[in-house]
N, C-alpha and C positions, 0 to 999 in steps of 0.2 A: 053260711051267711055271716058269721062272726068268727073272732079269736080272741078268747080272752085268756087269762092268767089267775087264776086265784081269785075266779069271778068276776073279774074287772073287766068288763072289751076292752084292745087293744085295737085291735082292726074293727071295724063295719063295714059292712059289703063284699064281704069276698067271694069274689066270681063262684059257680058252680065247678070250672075246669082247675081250681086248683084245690090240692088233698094236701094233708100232712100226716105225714108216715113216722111211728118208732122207726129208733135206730135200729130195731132188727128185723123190721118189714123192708128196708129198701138194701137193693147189692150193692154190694161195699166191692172198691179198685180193685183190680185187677193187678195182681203181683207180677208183672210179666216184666218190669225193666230189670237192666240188669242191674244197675243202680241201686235199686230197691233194697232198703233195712227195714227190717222188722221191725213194730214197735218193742220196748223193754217191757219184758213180762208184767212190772208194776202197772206201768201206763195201760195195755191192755187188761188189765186185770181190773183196776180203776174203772174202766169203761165198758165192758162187756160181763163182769161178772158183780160189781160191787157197784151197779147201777146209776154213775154220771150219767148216762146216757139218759136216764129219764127224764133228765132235767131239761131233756130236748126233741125238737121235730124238728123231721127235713120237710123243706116244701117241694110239691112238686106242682107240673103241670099238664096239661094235654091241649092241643090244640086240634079244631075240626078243618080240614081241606090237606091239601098237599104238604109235604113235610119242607120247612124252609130253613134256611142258615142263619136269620135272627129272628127271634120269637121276641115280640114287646107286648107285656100281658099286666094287668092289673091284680093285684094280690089283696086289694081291698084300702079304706080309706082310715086315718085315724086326724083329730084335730086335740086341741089344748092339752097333748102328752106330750112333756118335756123331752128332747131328743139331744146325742152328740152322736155328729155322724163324724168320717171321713170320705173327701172325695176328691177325684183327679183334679185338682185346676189347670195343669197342663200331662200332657203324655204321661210324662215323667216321674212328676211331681204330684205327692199329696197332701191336704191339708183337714182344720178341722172345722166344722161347722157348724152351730145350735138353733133349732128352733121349736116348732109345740106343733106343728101342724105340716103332713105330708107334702103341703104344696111349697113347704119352707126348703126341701132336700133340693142340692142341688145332683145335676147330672151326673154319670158315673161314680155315684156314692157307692163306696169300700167295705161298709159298717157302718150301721145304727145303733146304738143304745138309749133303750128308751126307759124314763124315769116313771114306773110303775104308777097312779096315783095314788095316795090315801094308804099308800104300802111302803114298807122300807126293803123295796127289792127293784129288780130290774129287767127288763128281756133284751135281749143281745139277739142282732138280726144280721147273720153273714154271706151272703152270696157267695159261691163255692166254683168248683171246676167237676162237671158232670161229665166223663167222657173226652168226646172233644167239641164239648162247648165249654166257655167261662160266663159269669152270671154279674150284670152288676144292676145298683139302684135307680129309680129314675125317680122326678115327679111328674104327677098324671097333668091333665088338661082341666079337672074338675076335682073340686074346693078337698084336699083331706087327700088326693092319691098317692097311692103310690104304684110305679111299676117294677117288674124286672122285665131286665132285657137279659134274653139266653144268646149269643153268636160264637157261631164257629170260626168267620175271619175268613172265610171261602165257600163262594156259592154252589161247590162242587157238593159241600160236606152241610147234609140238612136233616132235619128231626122234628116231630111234631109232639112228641113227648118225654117228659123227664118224670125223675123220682127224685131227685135231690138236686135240684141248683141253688136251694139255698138252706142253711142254717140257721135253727131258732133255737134260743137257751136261757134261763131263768135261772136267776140266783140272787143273792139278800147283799154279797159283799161283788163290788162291781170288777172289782182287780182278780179277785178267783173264779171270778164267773169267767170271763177273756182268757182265764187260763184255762180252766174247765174244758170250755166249747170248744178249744183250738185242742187239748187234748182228743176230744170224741173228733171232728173233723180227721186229725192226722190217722189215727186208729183205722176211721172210715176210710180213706183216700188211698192211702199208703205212697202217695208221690212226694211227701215230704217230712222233714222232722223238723222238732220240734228244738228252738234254742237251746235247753237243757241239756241235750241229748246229743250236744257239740262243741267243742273245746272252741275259743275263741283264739284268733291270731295272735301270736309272742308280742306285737304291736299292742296290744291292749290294754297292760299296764306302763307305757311309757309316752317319753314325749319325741317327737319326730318334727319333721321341717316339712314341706312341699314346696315344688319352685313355681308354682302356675302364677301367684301373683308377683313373685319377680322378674318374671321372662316372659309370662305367655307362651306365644310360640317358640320365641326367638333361643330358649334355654340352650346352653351347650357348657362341657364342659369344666369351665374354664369360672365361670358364674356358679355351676354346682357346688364346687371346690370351699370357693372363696364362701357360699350361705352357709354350708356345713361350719368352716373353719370362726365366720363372724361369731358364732352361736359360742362353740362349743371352747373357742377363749377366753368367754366372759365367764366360764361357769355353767352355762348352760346345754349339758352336750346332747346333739339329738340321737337318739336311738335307734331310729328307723328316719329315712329317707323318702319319700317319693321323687320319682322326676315323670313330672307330668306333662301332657298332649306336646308335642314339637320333637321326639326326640327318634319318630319314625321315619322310615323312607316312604313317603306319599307323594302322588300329583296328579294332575288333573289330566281329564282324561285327551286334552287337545296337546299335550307336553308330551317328550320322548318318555316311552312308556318303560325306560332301566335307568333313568336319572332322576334326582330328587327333585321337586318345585322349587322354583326360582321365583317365585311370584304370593308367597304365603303372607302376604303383606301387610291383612288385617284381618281379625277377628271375625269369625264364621266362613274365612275363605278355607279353612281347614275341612270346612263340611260337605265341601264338593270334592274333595280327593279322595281316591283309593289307594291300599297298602298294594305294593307291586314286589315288596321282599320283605322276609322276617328280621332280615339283621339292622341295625340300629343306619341310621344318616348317617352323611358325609361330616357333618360338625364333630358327630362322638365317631365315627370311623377312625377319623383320623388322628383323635387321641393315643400317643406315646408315652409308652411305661416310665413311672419318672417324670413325668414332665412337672406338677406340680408339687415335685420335693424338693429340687435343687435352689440353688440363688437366683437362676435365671430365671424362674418361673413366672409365666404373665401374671399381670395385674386386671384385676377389673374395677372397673368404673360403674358401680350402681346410675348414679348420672348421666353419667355419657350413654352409655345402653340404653334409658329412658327416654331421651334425645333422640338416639336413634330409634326407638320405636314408634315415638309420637311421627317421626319424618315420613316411617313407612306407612302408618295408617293414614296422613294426607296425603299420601301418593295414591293408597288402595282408592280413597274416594273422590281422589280428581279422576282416573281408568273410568269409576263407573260410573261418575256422571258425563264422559264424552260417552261411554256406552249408551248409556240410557238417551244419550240428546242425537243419535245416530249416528256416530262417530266413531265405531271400534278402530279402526285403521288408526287414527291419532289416538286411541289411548294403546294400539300395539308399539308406537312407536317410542313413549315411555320409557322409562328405564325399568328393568326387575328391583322387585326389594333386594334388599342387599344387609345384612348382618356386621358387626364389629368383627374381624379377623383377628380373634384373640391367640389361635391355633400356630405357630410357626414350627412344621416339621422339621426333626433334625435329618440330617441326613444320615444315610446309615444305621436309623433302626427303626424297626418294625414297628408298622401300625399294631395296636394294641386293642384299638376300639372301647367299647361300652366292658367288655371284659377286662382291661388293663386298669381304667378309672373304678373301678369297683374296686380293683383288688390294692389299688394304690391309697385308693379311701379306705379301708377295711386296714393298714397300713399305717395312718398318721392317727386314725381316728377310731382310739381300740374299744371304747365302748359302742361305736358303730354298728349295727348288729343284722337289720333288716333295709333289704333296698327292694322299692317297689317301683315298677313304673305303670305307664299310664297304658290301656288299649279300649277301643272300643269291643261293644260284644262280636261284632261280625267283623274284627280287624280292625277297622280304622271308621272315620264316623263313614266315608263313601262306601265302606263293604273291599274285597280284595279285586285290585284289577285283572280283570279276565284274560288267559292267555299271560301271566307273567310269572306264574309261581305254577306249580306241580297240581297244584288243586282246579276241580273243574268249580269255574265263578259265572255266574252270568248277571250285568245287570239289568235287575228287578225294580218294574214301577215300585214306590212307594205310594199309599194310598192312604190317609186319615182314616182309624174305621168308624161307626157310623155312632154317633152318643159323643163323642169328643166335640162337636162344631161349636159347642158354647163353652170351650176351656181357652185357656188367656193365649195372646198370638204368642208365637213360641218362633223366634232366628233356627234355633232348631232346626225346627217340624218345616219351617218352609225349607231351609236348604233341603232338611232328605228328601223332601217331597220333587225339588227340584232336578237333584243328582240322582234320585234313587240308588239301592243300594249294590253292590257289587257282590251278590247272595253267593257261596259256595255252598253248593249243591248238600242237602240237610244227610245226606250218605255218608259225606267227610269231614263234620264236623268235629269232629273226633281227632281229624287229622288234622283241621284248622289248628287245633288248641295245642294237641301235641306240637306241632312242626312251629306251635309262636314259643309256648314255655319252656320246652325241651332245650332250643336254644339262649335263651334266659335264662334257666335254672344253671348252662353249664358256664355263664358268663361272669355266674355269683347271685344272681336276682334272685332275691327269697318268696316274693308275690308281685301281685297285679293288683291294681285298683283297675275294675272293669266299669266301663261307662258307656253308656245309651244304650241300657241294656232292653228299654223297649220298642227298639226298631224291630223287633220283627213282630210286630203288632201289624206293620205295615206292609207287610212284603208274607205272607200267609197265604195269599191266594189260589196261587200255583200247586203251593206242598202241603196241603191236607190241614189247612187252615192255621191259625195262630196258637192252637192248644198243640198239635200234633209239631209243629215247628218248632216250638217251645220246648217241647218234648226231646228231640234229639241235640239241640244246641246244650241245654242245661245236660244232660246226659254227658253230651264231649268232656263239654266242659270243668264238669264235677271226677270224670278219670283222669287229665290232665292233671286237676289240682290235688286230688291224690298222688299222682304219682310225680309232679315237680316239685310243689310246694308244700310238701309237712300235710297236705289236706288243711289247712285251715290261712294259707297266707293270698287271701283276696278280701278287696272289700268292694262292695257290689255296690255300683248308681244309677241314678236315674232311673231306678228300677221300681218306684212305689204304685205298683198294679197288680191285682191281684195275681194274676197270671205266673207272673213270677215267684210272689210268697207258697202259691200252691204248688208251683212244681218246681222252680229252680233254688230250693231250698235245703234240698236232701246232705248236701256238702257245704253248701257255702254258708259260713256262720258269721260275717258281721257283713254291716249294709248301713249306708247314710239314709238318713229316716230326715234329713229337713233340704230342702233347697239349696242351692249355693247358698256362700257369705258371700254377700256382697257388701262391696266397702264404699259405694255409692250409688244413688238409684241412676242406672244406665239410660234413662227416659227423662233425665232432667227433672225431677218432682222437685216439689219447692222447701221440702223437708228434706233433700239433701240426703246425705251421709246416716241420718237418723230415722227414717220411715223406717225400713226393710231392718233392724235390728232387731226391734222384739219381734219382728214375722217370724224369722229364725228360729227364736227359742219356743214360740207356740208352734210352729212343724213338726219341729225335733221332738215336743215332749207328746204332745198328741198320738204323734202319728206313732209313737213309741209305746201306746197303747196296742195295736195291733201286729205293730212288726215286731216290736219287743218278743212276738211270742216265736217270731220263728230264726231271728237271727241277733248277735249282738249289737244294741246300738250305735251308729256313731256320727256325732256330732257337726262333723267336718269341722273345717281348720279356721282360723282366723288372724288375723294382722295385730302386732302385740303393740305397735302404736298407731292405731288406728282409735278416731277421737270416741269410739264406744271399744276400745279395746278391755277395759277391766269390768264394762257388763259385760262381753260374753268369757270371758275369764274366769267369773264369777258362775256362771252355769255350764263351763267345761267343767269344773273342778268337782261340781256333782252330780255328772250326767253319766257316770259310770261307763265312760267307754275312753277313746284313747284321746290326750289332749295332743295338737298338732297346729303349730302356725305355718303362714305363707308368706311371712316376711320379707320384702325385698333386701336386699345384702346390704347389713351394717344398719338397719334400719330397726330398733329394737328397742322394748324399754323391759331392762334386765330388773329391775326392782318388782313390775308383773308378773313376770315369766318368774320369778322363787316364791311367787306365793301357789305358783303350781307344782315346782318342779326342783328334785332334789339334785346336789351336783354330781350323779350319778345317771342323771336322764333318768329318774324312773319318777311316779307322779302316786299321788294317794286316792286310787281309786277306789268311789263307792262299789257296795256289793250288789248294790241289784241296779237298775237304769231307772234313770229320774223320771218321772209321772206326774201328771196335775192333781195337787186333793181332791180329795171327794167332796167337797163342797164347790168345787171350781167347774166339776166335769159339765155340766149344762149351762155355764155363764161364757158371753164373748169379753177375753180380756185384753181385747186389741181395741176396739172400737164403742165400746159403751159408756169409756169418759169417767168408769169406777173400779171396775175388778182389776186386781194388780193380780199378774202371775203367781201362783204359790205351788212349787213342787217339793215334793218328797225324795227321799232315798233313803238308803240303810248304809252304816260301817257296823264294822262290825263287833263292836261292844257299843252302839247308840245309833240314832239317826241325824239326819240332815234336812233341813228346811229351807230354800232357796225363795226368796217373794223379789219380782221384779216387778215394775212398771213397765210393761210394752205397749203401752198406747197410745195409740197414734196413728195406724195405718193398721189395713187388712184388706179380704177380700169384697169385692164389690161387685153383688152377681148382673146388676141392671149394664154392665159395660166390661160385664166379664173379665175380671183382671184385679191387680191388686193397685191401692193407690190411698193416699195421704189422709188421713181426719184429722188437720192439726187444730181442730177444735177441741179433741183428745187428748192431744198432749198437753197435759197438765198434771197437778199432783195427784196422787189416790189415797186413799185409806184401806187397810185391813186389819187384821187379826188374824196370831197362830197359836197353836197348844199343841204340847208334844202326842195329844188326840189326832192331828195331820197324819201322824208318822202311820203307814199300816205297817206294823211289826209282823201280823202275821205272815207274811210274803217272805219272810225264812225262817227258817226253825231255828237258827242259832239266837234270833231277835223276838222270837212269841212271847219270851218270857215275859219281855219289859210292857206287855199291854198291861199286865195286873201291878206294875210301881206306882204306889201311891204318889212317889216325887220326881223331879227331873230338875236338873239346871237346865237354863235356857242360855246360851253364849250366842250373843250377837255380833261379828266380826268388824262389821265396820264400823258399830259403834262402841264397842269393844266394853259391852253393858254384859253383866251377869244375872238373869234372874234365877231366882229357887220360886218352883212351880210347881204346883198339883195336875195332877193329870190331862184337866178338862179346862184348864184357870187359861183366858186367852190373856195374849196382850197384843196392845194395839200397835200400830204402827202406820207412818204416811213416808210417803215417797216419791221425789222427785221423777220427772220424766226421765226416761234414761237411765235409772238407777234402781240398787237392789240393796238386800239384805240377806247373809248368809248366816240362820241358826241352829248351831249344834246343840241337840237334844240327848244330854248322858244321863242316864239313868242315876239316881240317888240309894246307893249302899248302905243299910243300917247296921248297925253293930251294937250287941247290950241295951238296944233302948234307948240311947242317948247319944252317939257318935252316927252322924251321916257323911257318906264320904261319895262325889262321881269325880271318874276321870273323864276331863274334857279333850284334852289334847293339846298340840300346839298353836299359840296363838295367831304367830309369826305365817299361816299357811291356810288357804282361802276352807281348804275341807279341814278343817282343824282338828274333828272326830276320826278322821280316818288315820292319825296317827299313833291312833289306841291298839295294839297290834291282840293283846291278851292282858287282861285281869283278873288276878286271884286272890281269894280273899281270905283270911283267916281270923278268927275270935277264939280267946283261950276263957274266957268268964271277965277278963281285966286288961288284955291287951289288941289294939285291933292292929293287924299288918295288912296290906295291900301290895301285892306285886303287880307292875304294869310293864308292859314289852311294850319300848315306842320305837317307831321308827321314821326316823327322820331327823334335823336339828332342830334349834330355837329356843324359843319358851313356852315351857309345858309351865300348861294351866289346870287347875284342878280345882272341887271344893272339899272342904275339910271343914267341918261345924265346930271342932274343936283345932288348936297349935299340935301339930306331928312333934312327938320326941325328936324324929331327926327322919331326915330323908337321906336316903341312898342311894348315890349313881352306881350301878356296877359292882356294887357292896362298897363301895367308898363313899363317905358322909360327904354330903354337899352343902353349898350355900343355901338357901332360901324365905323365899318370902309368906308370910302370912299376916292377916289382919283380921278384925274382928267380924267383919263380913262374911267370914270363909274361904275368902280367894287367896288360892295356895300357888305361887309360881315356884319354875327355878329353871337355869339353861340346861339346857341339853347341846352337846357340841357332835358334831357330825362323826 
């Protein structure tokens, strides 16, 4: 009838058909992939012998009648217990959500965390992957419910009982609980591993380009060249590459089925094609070796190609509105979109293709290092055209499955829905992957950014449901990227469902955890360019709660003059994963871009991934008109504080979707103390929770304070805007000399350019050695005037005053 914790009910009312089982009463996965890594002896040891697991029950359930392919059952009710969930709001996409009472959750919630009453602890509730079902949260019909829903994704594949679809776990500190529970789950499952336990992509401490906001579809290149080259003359080189959606041979399925689309002419028209060959279009085909080294080499026109895109998408919408008014024959009569001819072959020498442009950028551009491009998970977003390639493809309805109908409308989800997908057959998956990268990897491509990777949520029904589908694509695809790309050079999208974290995680270690950026609201909202800004950073950091545990975060990319370009700038630089714009060519503000990024393309990444404090996890700081953003991170000799204003827009469950409060946007107030930082989430930072003192460095106001542990300060903040505080520990020596190293001033993560500090005391003299890396000015406090500072062992200039505040430059 109940579930409580340390006395407390949390639930009331729980059905008689659901149990809760130890970890060692219910069967644990089935080692049968071939995929499959064993836990590390510690992790299992952790959880099976030195008793994590206690700290947790699986729930199960049983149902009376025939066995069915979705079970929706009530788990019991709870009201006025502070919750943070995560839940779908679109396929793809997830976000976070607060309330006190069960009928608060919205549909296909990911994770609850519920805030213990009258206690300084918490219970963590995760719906899992039992078999081949997956589990997510609902709310009930009546005041306090809650549901799970168990479905397989095919009516073929049904069950009327489980022992684990879902996970519960208790613990006092909320960030080692998440890790905890995901520990005992992995252990349990064995279909996936664990962030830790995976090297992240070479991409990860650097800064990179993508072309999606400069081309769209239209990229070729000619336009590649020229983004690479704008960047990296300024100073600013990029490291890694993407060339994203437009750069495959796709077309619809009423077009000749070995020639490219002639007709890609606006945005989502890409979502009705299928891939008909692995090797790259006609645009990069016919790229020749050399072409942009010489003097003749073309020119591009950010402008003019702007021009020409705005031309082709009022031609896409005059076609479909004679469509739509019964009219195809006059919109066949139309002209095809049509692209800038920047390409002119020479004669007499060989196409080169996507492998000649690699090699020639790899060429001029020697810090250049990693090139990714774009693919959907089933090829392209249509799936592979049937009958064109070696593989057997059939297209497959796409279907919504059943629990998504109140998630936000999605261009998307109607295209697939429309096209369905061009499925190859779940036997050759394997071969899908090999026969895409295999020819990549030998063109020079280091990885894939993989996208719409929850289409086969949709297309399940045939092949043994959506867990069992899931099953062999994440399998291909995880020996593929072993064997083309280092195993570690993919970054996974659209992919925030459980589905995926529990089984297509075993290889793939970093993953975009917030929405697109978008650089205006596409639906005309009257907040413009500025609603969907802070959405962004509350995605990313939330949802970086749960997927944090099983892959590395990342950010996605953003526009460096775009009118909120230095908020999200401000929370790349502490979000611990790789910084990357999508810059249009020559469109740039280079004075941003160095406060991230050193003239070597490499960038001062935190050591762990940014997080909301613990005083923020059950507050909305989108929509409440108070709570400003406040996230955490670790460098690694201090931490980092990031507090933005993001409010002003969020989600809106009465109309399903996200959209404006600019009754919000206004100023906020808060408070930090280097008490924010959770230190103990690494061992090389546990130290600093028992320092009595801390400098506080505020970046934008570019204030110093000296601060005791728990001592907040206060702070307000415009809409739209932030505050970045580096938190260094304060060094004592003799009693009387306190000394922290802050970092550079000159650089948005200013603490992360502390690389190592060491300290020495002889009874009379204190020395400090510090490893920095990067240039500028290094900031520091000193309670007393240094005899002298040393660059290099060569005495330098420097400043001090009675304050403390010790500068001097640092030259690159």
């Amino acid at each position: 009838g109940g579930f409580a914790v340390d006395g407390v009910t949390i639930l009331r009312d729980v059905p008689r058909n659901v149990a809760f089982s130890n970890y060692s009463d219910v069967p644990h996965g089935k080692k049968n992939s071939s995929d499959f890594q064993p836990p590390p002896e510690h992790l299992r040891r952790q959880v099976e012998e030195e008793s994590l697991s206690e700290n947790g029950a699986f729930l199960g359930l049983a149902v009376d009648g025939p066995p069915l392919d979705r079970i929706v059952n009530p788990i019991g009710r709870f009201d006025g217990i502070k919750f943070l969930s995560i839940f779908r709001f679109k396929t793809w996409w997830s976000t976070m959500w607060v309330g006190s009472s069960g009928s608060d959750l919205q549909k296909e919630t990911q994770l609850v965390l519920l805030q213990i009453p009258s206690s300084n602890s918490y219970l963590l509730i995760v719906p899992v992957v039992e078999g081949s079902f997956r589990s997510a949260l609902h709310p009930g019909s009546n005041r306090g419910e809650v549901l799970i829903s168990v479905e397989s994704g095919s009516a073929a594949v049904r069950a009327s009982s489980f022992a684990s679809c879902a996970y519960f776990h208790v613990g006092d500190n909320p960030y080692t609980l998440l890790r905890d529970a995901f520990a005992v789950i992995r252990v349990h499952s064995g279909t996936f591993r664990l962030r830790e336990e995976k090297s992240p992509p070479r991409i990860y401490d650097k800064f990179g380009w993508c072309t999606w906001d400069a081309f769209y579809l239209t990229v070729e290149p000619v336009g590649v060249w020229n983004g690479v080259r704008s960047l990296a003359e300024n100073g600013i080189p990029p490291r890694f590459l993407i060339i994203d959606d437009g750069w495959q041979s796709i077309n619809f399925d009423t077009e000749d089925p070995y020639e490219d689309s002639t007709d890609l002419s606006g945005l989502g028209s890409q979502m009705l094609c299928r891939l008909y060959r692995f090797e790259e279009n006609e645009k990069f085909a016919k790229y020749q070796e050399g072409t942009m080294s010489g003097p003749d080499a073309p020119e591009f026109d950010q402008a003019k190609h702007d021009q020409m895109f705005k031309a082709m998408v009022k031609l896409a919408e005059q076609k479909k509105a004679l469509v739509e008014a019964g009219f195809p024959e006059e919109a066949a009569k139309l002209p095809p979109a049509t692209i800038i001819e920047y390409l002119k072959e020479k004669p007499g020498v060989r196409r080169g293709g996507l492998k000649a442009l690699i090699s020639d950028l790899k060429k001029e551009f020697k810090g250049l290092d990693d090139f990714y491009v774009w693919h959907a998970l089933c090829g392209a977003w249509g799936g592979i055209r049937p009958e064109t390639t070696h593989l057997k493809s059939k297209v497959t309805r796409a279907k919504m499955a059943a629990g998504l109908e109140d998630t936000m409308t999605d261009l998307a989800v109607v295209m697939v829905e429309k096209g369905g997908i061009g499925l190859v057959d779940p036997s050759q998956a394997a071969d899908l992957y090999e026969s895409m990268h295999s020819y990549l990897a030998d063109a020079g491509i280091t990885g894939v950014k993989v996208d719409v990777i929850h289409t086969l949520e949709y297309v399940g029904e045939e092949y043994g449901g959506r867990v069992e589908l899931a099953k062999k694509y994440y399998d291909g695809i995880s020996k593929s990227l072993r064997k083309n790309f280092g195993g570690t050079g993919l970054i996974a999208s659209m992919e925030q469902c459980n589905d995926f974290f529990f089984l297509g995680t075993n290889q793939i270690s970093m993953g975009r955890v917030g929405d697109d950026f978008w650089f205006e609201d596409p639906n005309g909202d009257p907040m413009g360019v500025y609603w969907l800004q802070g959405v962004h950073m509350v995605h990313c950091s939330y949802n970086s709660l749960w997927q944090g545990q099983f892959i590395h975060p990342d950010w996605d990319m953003f526009q460096s003059d775009h009118l909120c370009a230095e908020f999200h700038a401000g929370s790349r630089a502490i979000c611990g994963g790789p910084v990357y714009v999508s810059d249009k060519v020559g469109y740039h503000n280079f004075e941003l871009l160095r406060k991230l990024v050193f003239p070597d393309g490499t960038i001062l990444r935190c050591q762990h991934f940014a997080l909301p404090t613990r005083d923020l996890l059950f507050e909305n700081p989108l929509y409440d008109g108070e709570t400003p953003l406040k996230l955490w991170n670790l460098n690694k000799f201090g931490g980092v504080i990031g507090i933005f204003n993001c409010q002003g827009a969020g989600w809106y469950p009465e109309e399903h979707r996200s959209k404006a409060f600019p009754e919000c946007y206004k100023k906020v107030s808060g408070s930090f103390s280097a008490n924010d930082v959770e230190w103990e989430c690494k061992d090389f930072t546990a130290e600093f929770r028992n320092n009595e003192k801390f400098v506080l460095y505020l970046h934008k106001a570019e204030t110093l304070h000296l601060s005791g542990a728990k001592d907040h300060v206060e702070i307000t903040l415009q809409p739209s805007s932030f505050e970045l505080v580096t938190v260094a520990p304060v060094y004592k020596f003799g009693g009387r000399i306190e000394f922290a190293a802050v970092g550079l001033e000159n650089m948005f993560n200013t603490g992360g350019a502390v690389e190592s500090v060491k300290r020495s005391w002889d009874g009379k003299t204190a020395s400090v050695i510090i490893q920095i890396k990067g240039a500028g000015k290094f900031l520091a406090y000193s309670s007393l005037k240094p005899q002298k500072v040393l660059l290099d062992k060569e005495s330098t200039a420097f400043e001090w005053n009675n304050d403390g505040i010790l500068k001097f430059e640092v030259p690159w």
